[in-house]
KELO-329786 format. One record per residue (C-alpha): residue number from 0; residue in one letter; x, y, z. Coordinates in steps of 0.001 Angstrom, whole numbers, plus 524288, in hexadecimal, padded with zeros to 5 digits. Layout:
<atoms>
ATOM num residuo    c1    c2    c3
ATOM NUM       a     X     Y     Z
...
</atoms>
This chain:
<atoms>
ATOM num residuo    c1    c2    c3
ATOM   0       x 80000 80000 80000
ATOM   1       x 80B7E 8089C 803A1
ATOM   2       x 80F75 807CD 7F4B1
ATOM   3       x 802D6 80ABC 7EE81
ATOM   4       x 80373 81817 7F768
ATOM   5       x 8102B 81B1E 7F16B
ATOM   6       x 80C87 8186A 7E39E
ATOM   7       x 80024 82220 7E66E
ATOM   8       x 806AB 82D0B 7EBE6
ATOM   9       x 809BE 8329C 7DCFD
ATOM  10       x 7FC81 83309 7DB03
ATOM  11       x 7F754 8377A 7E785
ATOM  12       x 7F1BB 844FD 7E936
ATOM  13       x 7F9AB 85085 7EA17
ATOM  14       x 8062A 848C1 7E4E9
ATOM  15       x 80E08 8508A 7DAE3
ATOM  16       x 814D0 84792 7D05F
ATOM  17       x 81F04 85185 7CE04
ATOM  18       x 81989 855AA 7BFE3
ATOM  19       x 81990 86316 7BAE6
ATOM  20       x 8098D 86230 7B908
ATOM  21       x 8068E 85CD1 7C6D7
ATOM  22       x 80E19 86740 7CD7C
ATOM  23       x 806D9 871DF 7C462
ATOM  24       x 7FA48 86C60 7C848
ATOM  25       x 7FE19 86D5C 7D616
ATOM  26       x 801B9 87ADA 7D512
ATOM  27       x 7F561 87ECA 7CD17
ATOM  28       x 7EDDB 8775B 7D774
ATOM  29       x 7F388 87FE0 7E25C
ATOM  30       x 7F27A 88BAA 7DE0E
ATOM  31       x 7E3F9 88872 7DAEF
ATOM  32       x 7E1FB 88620 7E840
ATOM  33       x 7E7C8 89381 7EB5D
ATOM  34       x 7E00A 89D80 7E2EA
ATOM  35       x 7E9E7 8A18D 7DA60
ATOM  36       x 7E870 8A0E3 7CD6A
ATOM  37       x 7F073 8984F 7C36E
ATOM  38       x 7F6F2 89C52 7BA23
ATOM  39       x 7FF01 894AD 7ADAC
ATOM  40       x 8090B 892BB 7B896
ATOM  41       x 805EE 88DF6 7C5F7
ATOM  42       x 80A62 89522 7D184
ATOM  43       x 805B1 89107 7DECF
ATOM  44       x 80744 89E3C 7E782
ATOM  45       x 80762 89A4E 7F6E4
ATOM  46       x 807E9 8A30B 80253
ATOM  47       x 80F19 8A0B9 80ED3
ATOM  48       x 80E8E 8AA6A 8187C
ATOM  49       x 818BC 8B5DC 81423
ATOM  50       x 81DB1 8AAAE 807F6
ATOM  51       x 81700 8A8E5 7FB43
ATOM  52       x 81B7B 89EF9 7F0F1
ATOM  53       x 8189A 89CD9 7E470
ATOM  54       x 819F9 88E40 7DE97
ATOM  55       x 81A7F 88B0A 7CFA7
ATOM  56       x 82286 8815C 7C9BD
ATOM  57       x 830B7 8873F 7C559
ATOM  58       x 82ED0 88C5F 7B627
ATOM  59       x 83C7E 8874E 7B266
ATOM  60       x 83ABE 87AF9 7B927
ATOM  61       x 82E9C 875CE 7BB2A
ATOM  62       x 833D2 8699E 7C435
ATOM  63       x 8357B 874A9 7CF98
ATOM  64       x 829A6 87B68 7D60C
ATOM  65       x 82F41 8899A 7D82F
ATOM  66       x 828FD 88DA8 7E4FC
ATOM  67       x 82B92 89D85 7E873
ATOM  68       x 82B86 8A274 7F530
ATOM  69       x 8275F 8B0B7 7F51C
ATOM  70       x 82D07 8B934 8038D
ATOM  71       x 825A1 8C3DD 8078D
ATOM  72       x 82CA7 8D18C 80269
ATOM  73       x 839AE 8D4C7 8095F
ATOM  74       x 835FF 8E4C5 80983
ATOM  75       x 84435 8E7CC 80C19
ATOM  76       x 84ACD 8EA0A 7FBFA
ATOM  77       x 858B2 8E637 80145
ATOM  78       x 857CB 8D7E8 80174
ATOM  79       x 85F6F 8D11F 7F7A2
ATOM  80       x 85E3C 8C3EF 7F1C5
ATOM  81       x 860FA 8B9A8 7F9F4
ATOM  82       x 86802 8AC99 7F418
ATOM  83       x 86379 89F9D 7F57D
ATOM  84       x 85BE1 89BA7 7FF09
ATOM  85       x 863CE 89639 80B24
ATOM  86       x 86A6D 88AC4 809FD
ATOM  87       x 86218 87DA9 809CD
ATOM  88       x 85582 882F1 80485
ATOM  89       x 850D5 88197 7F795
ATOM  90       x 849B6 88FDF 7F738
ATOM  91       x 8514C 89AEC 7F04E
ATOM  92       x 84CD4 8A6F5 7F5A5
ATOM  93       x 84D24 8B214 7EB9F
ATOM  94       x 84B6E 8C235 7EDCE
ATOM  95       x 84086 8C816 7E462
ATOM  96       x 845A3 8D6F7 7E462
ATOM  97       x 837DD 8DB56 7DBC4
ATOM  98       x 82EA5 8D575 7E640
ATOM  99       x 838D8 8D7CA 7F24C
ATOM 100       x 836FE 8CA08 7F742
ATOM 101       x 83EB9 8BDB1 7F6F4
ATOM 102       x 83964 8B285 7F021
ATOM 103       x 83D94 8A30D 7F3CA
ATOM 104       x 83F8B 89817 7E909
ATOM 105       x 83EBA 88B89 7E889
ATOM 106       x 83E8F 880E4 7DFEF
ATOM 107       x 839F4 87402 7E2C3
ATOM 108       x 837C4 8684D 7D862
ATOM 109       x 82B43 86375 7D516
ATOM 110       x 82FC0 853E7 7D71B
ATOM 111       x 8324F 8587A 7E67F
ATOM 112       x 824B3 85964 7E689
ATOM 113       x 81D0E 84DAF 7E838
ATOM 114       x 810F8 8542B 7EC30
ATOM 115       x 807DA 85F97 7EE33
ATOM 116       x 80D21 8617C 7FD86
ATOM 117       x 81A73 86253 7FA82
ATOM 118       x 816F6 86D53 7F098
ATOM 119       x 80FC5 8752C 7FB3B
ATOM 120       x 81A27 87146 8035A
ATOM 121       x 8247A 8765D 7FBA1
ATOM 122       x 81D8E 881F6 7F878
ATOM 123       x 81DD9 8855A 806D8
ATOM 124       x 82B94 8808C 80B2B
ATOM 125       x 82ED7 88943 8010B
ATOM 126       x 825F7 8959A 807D9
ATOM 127       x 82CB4 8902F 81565
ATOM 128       x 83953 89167 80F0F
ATOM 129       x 83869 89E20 80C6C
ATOM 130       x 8318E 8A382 817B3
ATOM 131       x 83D80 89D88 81EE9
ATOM 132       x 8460D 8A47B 81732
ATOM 133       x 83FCA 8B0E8 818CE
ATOM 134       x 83F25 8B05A 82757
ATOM 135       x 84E33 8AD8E 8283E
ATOM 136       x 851F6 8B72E 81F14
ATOM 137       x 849AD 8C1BD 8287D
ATOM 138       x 8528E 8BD22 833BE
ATOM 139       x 85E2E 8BF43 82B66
ATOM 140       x 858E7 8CD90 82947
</atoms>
């Protein structure tokens, strides 16, 4: 019985099968079930607390969801762009000098993803990421 489970769990609800088209779907589904409207490329916007991100799948590589983490605006102009992110994370934090904010990046491929959960819950290590990042850059300050 343990075996027949196993064999299942490809097909069961909520399983991605790391194809282009079921990730779409997923995506299209989500934002549905937020309000926004679609458009010819799906963007899921999210809101956590001060963070917002913004998940699509990466234009050059469509293997990679490319989930953005929006900060809240800086309001001081003399920050400068900060490299990398520290050492050990896979978020690059970047400094967007139109909008005065810093904005995080990460990549993470579709085949990590074996199901809708662990795109939620990459969607919002990658908000915790940056909100951690934000609070110890204010202590640096």
């Amino acid at each position: 019985m343990v075996a027949n489970l196993h064999k299942d769990v490809g097909n069961a609800p909520g399983t991605l099968d790391g194809s282009l088209s079921r990730i779409t779907a997923l995506l299209r589904e989500l934002i549905g079930l937020t309000g926004h409207e679609e458009s010819d490329v799906p963007v899921l916007e999210l809101q956590f607390g001060d963070i917002l991100t913004r998940t699509t799948l990466h234009v050059q590589d469509t293997n990679y969801l490319l989930i953005t983490a929006i900060l809240p605006k800086c309001g001081d102009s003399r920050h400068v762009c900060v490299p990398a992110a520290p050492h050990g994370q896979d978020i690059e934090f970047l400094w967007h000098a139109d909008e005065g904010r810093y904005i995080g990046l990460r990549m993470v491929p579709i085949g990590s993803l074996p199901d809708e959960r662990s795109v939620m819950d990459a969607i919002l290590a990658t908000s915790d990421k940056a909100s951690a990042w934000m609070t110890a850059r204010r202590r640096q300050s």
